[in-house]
Each structure stands twice: as structure tokens, then as C-alpha cells.
N, C-alpha and C positions, 0 to 999 in steps of 0.2 A: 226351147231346144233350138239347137241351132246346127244343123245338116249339112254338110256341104258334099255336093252334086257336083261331077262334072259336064259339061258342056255335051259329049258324048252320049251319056245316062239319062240326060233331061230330053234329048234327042230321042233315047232310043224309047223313052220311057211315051214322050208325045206321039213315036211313032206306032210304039202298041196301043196307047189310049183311044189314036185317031183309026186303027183296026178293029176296036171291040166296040169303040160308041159314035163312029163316024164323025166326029167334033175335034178341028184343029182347036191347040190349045198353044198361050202364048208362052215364051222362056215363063215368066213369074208365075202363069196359071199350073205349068207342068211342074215348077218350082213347089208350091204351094201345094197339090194334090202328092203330090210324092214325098213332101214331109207330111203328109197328112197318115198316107198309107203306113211308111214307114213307124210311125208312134203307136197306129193303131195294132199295128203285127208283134212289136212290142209289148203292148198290155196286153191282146188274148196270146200271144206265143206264150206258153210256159210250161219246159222240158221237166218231162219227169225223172223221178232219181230211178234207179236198179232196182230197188225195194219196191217202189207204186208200183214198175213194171211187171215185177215178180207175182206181186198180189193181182193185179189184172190178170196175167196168163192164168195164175192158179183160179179166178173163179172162172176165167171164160173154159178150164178145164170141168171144174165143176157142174156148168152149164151147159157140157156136152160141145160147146162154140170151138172148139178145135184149138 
């Protein structure tokens, strides 16, 4: 896969990194962890159709879950 980041994104992305885990990171490190993220949000992301929706509401009605 092959990602491309801007200059901006890799910035803004080292500058959340180096707020949540205290660890500067280099262009290639922030490079590398943010195609990392990025593939991973792709495999677990996956949007349900109107129908799975439908059927979820109706059991969490069933389930009293509101």
C-alpha cells in the first residue's frame, strides 16, 4: 500500500502522537505509524447496510435497549 501524506498531516499527526505518548517521532517514524493506523481502520472499519441497521434497532427494541 502506498499512502501519501502531506507534509502538514505527518506534522500534525507527530504533533498528537508526541501529546498522547510523550515520544517525538521522526518524518519516516510518523510516516510509517500513520500508514500503519491508517490500514488498520480499514480492516476493522466496516459500515453496515440499512437492513443490519434495521435489524440491530429491532432487537435492541426487543431487548427493551431503547
Amino acid at each position: 500500500m502506498n499512502l501519501i501524506f502531506t507534509e502538514a498531516q505527518l506534522d500534525k499527526f507527530k504533533a498528537l502522537y508526541k501529546k498522547h505518548f510523550n515520544e517525538e517521532l521522526s518524518q519516516q517514524d510518523a510516516y510509517d505509524k500513520a500508514v500503519k493506523l491508517v490500514r488498520m481502520m480499514q480492516i476493522v472499519y466496516k459500515p453496515i447496510t440499512q437492513a443490519q441497521y434495521d435489524q440491530v434497532m429491532a432487537r435492541r427494541r426487543e431487548l427493551a435497549l431503547g
